[in-house]
Short mmCIF file of the C-alpha atoms (twelve columns), coordinates in Angstrom:
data_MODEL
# 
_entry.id   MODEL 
# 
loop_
_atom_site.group_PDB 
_atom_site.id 
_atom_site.type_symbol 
_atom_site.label_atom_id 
_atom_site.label_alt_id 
_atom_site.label_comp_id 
_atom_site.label_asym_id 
_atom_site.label_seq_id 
_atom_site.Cartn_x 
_atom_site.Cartn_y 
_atom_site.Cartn_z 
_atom_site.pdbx_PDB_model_num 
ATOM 1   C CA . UNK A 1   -117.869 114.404 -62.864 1 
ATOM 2   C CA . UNK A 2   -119.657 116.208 -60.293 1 
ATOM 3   C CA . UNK A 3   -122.124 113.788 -59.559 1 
ATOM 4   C CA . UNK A 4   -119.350 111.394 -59.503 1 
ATOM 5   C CA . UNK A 5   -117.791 113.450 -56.748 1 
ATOM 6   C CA . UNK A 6   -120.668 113.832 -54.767 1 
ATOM 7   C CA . UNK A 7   -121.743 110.662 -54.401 1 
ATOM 8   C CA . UNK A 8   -118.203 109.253 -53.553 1 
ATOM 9   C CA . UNK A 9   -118.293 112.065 -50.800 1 
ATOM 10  C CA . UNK A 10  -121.945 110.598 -49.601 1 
ATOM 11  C CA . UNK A 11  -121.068 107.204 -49.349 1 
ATOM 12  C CA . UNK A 12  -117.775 108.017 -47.382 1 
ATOM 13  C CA . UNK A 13  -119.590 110.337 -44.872 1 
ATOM 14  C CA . UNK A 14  -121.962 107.653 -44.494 1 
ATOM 15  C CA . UNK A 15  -119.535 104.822 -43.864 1 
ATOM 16  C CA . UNK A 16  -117.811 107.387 -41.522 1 
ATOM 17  C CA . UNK A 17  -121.046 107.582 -39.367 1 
ATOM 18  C CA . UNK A 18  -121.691 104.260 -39.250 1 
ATOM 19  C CA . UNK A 19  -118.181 103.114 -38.093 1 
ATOM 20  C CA . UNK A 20  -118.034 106.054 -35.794 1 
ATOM 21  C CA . UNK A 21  -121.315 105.246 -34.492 1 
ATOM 22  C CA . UNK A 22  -119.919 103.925 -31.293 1 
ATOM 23  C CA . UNK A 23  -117.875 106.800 -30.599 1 
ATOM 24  C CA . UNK A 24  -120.087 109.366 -31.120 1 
ATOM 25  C CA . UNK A 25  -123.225 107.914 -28.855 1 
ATOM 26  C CA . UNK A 26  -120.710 107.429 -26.029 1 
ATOM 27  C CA . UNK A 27  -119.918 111.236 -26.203 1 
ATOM 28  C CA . UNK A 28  -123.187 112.438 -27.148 1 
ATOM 29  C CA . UNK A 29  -124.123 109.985 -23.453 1 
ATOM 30  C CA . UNK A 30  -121.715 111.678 -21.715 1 
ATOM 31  C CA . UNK A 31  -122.250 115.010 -22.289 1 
ATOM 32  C CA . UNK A 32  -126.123 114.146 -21.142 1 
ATOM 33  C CA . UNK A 33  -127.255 114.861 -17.490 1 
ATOM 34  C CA . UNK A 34  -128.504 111.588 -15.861 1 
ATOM 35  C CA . UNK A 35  -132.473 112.175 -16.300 1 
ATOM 36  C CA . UNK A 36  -131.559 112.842 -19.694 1 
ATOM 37  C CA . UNK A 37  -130.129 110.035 -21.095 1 
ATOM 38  C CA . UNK A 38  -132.468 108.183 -19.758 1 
ATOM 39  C CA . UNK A 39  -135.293 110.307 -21.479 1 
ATOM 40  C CA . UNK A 40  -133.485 111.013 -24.747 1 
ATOM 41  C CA . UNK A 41  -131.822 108.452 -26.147 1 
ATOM 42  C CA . UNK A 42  -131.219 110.460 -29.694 1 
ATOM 43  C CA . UNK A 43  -128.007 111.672 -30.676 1 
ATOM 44  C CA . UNK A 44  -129.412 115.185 -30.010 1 
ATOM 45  C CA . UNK A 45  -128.188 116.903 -26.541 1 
ATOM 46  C CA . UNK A 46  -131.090 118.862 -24.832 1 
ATOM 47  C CA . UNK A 47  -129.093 120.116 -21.914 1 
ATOM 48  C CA . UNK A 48  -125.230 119.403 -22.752 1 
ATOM 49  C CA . UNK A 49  -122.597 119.295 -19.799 1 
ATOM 50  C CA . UNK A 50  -120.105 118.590 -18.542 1 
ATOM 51  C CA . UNK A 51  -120.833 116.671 -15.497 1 
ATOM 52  C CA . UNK A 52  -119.750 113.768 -15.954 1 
ATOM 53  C CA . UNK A 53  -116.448 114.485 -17.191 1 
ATOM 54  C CA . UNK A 54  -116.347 116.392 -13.262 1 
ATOM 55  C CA . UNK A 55  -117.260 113.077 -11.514 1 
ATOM 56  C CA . UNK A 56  -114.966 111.137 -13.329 1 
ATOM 57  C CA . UNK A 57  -111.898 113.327 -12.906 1 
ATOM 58  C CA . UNK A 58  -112.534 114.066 -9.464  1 
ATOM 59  C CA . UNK A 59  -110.084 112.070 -6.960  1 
ATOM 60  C CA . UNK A 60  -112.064 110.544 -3.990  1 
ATOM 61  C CA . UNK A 61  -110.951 107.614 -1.919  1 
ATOM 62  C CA . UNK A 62  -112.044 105.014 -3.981  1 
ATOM 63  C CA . UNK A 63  -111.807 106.321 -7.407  1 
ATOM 64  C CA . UNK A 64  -108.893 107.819 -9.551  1 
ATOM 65  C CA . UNK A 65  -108.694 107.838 -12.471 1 
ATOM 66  C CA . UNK A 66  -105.289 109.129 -12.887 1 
ATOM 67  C CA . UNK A 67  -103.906 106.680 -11.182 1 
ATOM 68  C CA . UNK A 68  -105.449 104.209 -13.539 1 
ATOM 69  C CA . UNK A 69  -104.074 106.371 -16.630 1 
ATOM 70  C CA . UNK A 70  -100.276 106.388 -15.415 1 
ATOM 71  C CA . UNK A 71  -100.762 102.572 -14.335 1 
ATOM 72  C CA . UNK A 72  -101.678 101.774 -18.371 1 
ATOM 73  C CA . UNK A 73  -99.472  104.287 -19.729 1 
ATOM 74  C CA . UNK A 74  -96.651  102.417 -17.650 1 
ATOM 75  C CA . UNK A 75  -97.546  98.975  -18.662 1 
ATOM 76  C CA . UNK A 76  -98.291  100.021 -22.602 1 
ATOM 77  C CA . UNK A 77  -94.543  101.629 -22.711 1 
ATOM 78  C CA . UNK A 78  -93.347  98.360  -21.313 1 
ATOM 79  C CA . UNK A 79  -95.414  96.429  -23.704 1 
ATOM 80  C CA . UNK A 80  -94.707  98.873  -26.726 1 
ATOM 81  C CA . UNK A 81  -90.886  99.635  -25.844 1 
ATOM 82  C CA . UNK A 82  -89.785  95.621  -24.331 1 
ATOM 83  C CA . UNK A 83  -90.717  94.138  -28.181 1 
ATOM 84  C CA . UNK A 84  -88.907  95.976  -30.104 1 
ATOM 85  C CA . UNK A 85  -85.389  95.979  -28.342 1 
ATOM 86  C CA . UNK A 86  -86.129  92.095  -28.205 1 
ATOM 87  C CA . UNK A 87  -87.108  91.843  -32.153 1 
ATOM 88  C CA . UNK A 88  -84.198  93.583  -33.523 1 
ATOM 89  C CA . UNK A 89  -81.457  91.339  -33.197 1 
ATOM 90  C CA . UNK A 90  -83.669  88.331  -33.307 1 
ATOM 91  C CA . UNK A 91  -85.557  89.610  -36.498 1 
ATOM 92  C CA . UNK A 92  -81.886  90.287  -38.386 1 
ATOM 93  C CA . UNK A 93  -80.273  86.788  -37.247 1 
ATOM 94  C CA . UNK A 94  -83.634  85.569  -39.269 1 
ATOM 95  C CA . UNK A 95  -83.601  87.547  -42.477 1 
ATOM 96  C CA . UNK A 96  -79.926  88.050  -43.500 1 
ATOM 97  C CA . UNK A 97  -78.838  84.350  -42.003 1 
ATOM 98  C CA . UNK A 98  -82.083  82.461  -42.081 1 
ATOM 99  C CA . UNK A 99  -81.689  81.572  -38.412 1 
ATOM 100 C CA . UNK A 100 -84.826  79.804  -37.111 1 
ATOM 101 C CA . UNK A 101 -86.751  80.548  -40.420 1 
ATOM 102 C CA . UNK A 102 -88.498  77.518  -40.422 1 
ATOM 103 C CA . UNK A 103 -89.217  76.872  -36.649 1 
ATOM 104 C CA . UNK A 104 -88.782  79.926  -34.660 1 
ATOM 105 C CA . UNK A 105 -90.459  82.786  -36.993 1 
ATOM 106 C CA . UNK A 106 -94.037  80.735  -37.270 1 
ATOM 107 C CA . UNK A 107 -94.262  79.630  -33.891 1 
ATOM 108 C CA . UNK A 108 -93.752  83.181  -32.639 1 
ATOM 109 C CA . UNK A 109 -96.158  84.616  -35.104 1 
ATOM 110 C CA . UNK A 110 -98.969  82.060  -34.796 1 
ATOM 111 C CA . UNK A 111 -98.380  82.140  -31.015 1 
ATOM 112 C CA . UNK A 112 -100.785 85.354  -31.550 1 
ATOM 113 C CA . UNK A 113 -103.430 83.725  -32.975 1 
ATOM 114 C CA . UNK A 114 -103.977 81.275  -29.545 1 
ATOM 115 C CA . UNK A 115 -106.388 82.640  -27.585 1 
ATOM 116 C CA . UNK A 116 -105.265 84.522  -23.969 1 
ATOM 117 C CA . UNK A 117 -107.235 82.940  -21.671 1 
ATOM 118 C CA . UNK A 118 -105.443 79.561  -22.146 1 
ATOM 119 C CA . UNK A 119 -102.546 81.266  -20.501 1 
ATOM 120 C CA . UNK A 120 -104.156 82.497  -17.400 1 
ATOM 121 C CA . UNK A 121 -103.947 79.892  -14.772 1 
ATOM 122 C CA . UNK A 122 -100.088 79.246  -15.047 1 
ATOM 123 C CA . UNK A 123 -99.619  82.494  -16.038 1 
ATOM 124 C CA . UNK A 124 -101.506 83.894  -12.237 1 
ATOM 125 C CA . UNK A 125 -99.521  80.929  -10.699 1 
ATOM 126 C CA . UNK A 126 -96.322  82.248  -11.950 1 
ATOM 127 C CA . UNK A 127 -96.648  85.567  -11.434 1 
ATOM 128 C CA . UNK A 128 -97.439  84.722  -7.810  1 
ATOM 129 C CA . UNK A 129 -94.424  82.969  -7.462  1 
ATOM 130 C CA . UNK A 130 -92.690  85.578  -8.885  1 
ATOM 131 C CA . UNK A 131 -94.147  88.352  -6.822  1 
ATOM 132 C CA . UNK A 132 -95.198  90.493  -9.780  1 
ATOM 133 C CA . UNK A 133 -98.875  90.684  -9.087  1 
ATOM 134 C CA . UNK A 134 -100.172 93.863  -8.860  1 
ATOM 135 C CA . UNK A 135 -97.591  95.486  -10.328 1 
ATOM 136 C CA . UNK A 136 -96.667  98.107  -13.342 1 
ATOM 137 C CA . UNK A 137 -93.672  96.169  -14.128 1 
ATOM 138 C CA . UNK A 138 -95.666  92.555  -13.982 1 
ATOM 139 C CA . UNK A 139 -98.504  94.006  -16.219 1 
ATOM 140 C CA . UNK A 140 -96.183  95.639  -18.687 1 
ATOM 141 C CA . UNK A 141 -93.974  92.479  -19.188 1 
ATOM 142 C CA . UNK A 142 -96.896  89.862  -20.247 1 
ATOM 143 C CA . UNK A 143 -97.976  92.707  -22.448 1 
ATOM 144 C CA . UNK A 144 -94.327  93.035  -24.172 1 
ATOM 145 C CA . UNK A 145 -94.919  88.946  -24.887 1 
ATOM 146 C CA . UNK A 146 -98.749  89.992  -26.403 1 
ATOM 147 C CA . UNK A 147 -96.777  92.324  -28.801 1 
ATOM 148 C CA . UNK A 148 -94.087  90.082  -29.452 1 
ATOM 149 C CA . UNK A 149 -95.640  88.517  -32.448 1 
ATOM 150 C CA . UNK A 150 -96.610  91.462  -34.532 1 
ATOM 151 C CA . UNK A 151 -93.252  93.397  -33.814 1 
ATOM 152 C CA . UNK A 152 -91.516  90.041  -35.127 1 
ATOM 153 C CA . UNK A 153 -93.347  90.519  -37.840 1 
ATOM 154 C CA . UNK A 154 -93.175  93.746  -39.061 1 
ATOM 155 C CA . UNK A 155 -88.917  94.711  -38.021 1 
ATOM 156 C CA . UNK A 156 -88.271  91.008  -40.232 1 
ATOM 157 C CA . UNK A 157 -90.212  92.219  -43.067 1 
ATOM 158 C CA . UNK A 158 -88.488  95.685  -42.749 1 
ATOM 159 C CA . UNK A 159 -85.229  94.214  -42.658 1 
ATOM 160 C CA . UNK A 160 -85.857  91.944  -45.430 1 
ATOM 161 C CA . UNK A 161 -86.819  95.241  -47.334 1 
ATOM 162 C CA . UNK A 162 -83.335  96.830  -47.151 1 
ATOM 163 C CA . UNK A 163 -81.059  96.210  -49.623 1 
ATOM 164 C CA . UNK A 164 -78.068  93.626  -48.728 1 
ATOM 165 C CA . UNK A 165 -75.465  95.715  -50.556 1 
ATOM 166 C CA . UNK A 166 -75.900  98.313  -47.582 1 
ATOM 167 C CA . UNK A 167 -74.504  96.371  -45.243 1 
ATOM 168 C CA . UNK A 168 -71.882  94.701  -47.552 1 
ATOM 169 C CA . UNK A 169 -70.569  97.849  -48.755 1 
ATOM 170 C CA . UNK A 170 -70.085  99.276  -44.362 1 
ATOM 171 C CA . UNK A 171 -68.822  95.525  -44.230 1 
ATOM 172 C CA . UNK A 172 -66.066  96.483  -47.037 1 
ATOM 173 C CA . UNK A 173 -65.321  99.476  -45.586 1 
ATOM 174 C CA . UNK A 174 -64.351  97.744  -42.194 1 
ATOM 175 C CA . UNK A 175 -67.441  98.063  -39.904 1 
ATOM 176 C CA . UNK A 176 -68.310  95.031  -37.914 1 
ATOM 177 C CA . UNK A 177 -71.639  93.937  -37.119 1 
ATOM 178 C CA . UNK A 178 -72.955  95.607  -34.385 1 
ATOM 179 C CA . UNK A 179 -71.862  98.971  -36.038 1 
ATOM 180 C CA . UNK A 180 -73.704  97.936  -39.532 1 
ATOM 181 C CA . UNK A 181 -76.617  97.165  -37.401 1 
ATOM 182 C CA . UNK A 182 -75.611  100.592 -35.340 1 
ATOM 183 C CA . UNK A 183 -74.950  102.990 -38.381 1 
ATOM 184 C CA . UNK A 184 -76.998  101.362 -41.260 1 
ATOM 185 C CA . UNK A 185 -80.130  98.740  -40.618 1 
ATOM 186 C CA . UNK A 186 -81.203  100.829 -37.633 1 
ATOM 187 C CA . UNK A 187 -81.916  103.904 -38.955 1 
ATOM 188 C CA . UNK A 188 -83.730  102.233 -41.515 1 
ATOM 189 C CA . UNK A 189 -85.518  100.081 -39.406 1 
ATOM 190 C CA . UNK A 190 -87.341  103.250 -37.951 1 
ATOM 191 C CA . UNK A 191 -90.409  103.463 -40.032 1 
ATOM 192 C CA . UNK A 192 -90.606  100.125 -38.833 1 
ATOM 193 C CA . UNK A 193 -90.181  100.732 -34.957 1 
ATOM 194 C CA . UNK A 194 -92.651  103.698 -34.957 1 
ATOM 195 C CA . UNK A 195 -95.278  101.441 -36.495 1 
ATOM 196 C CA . UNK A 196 -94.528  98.736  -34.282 1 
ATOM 197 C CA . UNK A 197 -94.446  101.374 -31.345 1 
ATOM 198 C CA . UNK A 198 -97.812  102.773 -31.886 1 
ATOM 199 C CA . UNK A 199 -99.348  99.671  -32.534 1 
ATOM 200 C CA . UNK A 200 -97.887  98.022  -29.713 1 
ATOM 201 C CA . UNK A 201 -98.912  101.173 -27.474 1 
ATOM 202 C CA . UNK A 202 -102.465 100.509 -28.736 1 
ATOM 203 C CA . UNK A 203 -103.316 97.088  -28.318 1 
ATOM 204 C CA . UNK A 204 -101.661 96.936  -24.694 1 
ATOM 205 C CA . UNK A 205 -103.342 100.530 -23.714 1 
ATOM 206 C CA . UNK A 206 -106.729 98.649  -24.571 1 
ATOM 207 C CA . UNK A 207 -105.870 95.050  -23.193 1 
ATOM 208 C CA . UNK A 208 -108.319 93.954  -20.303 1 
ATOM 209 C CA . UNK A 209 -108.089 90.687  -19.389 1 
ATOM 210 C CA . UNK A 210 -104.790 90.534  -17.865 1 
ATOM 211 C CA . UNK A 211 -105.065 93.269  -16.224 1 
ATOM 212 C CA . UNK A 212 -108.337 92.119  -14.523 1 
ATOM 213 C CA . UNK A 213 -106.365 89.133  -13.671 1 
ATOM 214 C CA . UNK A 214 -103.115 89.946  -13.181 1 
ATOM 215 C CA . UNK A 215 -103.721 93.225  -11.029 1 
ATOM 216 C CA . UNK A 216 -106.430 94.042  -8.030  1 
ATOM 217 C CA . UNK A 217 -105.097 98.114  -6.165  1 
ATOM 218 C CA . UNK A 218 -101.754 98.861  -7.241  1 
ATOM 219 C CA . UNK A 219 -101.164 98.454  -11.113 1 
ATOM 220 C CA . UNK A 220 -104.908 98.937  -12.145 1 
ATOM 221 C CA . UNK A 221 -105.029 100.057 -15.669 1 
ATOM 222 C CA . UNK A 222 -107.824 102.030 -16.781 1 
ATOM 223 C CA . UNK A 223 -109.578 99.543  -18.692 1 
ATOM 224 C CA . UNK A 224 -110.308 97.878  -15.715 1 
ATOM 225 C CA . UNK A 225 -110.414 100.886 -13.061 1 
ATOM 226 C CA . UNK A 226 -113.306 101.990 -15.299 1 
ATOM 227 C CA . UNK A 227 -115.422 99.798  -14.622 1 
ATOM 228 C CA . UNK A 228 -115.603 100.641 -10.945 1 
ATOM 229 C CA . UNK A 229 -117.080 104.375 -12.157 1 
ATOM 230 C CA . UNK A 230 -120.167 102.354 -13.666 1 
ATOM 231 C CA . UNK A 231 -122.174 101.060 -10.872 1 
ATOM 232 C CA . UNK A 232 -124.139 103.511 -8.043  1 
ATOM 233 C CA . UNK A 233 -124.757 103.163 -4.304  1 
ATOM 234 C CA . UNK A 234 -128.306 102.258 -5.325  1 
ATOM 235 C CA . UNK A 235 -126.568 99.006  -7.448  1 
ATOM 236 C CA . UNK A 236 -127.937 100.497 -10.463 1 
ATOM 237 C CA . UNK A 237 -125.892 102.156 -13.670 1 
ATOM 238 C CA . UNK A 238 -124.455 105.384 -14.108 1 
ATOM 239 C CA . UNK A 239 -124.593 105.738 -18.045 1 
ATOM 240 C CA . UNK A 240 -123.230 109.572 -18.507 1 
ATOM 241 C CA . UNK A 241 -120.125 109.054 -15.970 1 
ATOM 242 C CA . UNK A 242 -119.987 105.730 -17.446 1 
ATOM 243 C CA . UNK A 243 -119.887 106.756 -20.968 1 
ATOM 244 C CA . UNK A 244 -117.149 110.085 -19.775 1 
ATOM 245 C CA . UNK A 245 -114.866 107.842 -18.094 1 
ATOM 246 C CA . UNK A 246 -114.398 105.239 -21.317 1 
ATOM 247 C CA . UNK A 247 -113.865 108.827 -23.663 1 
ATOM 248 C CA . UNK A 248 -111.282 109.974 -21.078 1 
ATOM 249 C CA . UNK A 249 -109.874 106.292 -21.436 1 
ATOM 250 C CA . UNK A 250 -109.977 105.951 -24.762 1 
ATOM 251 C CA . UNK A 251 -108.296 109.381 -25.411 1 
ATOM 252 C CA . UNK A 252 -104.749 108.533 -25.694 1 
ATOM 253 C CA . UNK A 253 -104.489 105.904 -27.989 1 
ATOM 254 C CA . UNK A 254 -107.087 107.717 -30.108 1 
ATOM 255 C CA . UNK A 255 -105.104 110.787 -30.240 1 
ATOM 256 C CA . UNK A 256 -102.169 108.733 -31.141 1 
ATOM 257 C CA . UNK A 257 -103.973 106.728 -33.906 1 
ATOM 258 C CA . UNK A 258 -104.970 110.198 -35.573 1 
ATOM 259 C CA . UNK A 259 -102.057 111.818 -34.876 1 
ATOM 260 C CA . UNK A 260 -99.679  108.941 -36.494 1 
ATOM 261 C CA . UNK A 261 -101.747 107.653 -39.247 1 
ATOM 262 C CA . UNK A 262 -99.929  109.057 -42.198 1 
ATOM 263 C CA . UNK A 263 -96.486  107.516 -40.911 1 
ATOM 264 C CA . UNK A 264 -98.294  104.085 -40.104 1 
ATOM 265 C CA . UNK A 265 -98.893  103.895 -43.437 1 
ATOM 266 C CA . UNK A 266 -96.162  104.938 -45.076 1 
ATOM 267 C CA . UNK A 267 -93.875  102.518 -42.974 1 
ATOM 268 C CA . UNK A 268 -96.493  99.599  -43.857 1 
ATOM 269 C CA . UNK A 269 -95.585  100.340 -47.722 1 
ATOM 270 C CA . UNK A 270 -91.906  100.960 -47.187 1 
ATOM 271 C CA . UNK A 271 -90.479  98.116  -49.092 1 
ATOM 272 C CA . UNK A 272 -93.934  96.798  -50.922 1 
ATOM 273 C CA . UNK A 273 -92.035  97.840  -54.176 1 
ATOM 274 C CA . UNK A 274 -88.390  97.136  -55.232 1 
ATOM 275 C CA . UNK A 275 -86.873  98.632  -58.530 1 
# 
């Protein structure tokens, strides 16, 4: 039983490395000084600092990063936040009355699986027209329709999940719909929204390609703002500040992965099994 345990303990600290891999290079890079990383190119840190992480956080004319941070944390609330309120009514209409079942629910949900780029010209035309270019509120809104199909998903399935006689007992006890939806699917419906949230809040924090396209001073995110800490005055690459500015970027929805991973997974088995 020991060996047993030992072994299952190996082989998950060895698929742990390897999908960590990634991860753990970029910080072992950035915590290298530049003729080091160069030299060493081994997980092992002769001369560890902190360097980088200086450069990077340091606010000059052309660089900062902060900026970039508040510009995606702006635009992945938008894009987190904007789905959900949209979902909710949509998503109930669907599951308790069957509205648009058999048009509406797989065109939004397969609309994910097109690829992005296929939107970009009309999309930059539009947006032009539209004045939103370069902007927080312009970014965060085509992110909110990049969610749209995964929220869909998940608040119908939640809804499905609740048990009709809920509602139809607040119904016999006088309570119209928008204070059954109010006062009883809501609050059930939470699990739901969180997983939606932090999923949302994910995938827009680490979208690039509209906001390469969509923004250019403004609205930069930092997925896109990082790349300007890569290249030197000498056109050549800055690994360690290179490697320090995607941890700091990476950070926040890292922290929030880790921090809500029990409750993502509770709310993805929430109503798996009736009984």
């Amino acid at each position: 039983m020991k060996l047993h345990s030992v072994l299952r303990w190996a082989v998950f600290a060895v698929a742990a490395f390897v999908m960590n891999f990634p991860i753990l290079a970029t910080l072992v890079t950035a915590l290298k000084p530049p003729g080091e990383v160069t030299r060493n190119p081994s997980l092992w840190i002769e001369s560890p600092t902190l360097e980088n992480f200086a450069i990077v956080l340091t606010v000059s004319d052309r660089l900062n990063i902060y900026a970039y941070l508040f510009n995606s944390l702006t635009a992945a609330l938008i894009g987190a936040i904007l789905p959900i309120l949209l979902c909710f009514p949509v998503a109930w209409a669907l599951a308790r009355r069957g509205t648009g079942r058999a048009v509406l629910f797989p065109l939004v949900v397969n609309l994910r699986a097109l690829p992005l780029i296929i939107f970009a010209i009309p999309l930059y035309i539009m947006y032009a027209t539209l004045g939103l270019l370069d902007t927080r509120v312009g970014l965060g809104l085509i992110l909110a329709v990049v969610n749209l199909p995964l929220a869909f998903l998940l608040i119908v399935n939640a809804i499905q999940a609740i048990p009709l006689e809920l509602e139809e007992a607040a119904r016999m006890d006088g309570a119209r719909l928008p204070r059954i939806l109010r006062r009883v699917v809501l609050p059930l419906c939470r699990p739901a929204f969180l997983t939606t949230f932090i999923f949302g809040f994910i995938t827009a924090w680490n979208e690039f390609l509209f906001g390469l396209m969509l923004t250019t001073q403004k609205a930069v995110p930092v997925t896109v703002g990082a790349s300007f800490f890569f290249a030197t005055s000498g056109g050549g690459v800055q690994w360690g500040v290179a490697a320090a500015v995607m941890i700091v970027a990476a950070l926040p929805p890292l922290v929030l992965g880790v921090v809500m991973y029990r409750r993502i997974g509770g709310s993805m088995l929430g109503g798996a099994v009736k009984g």
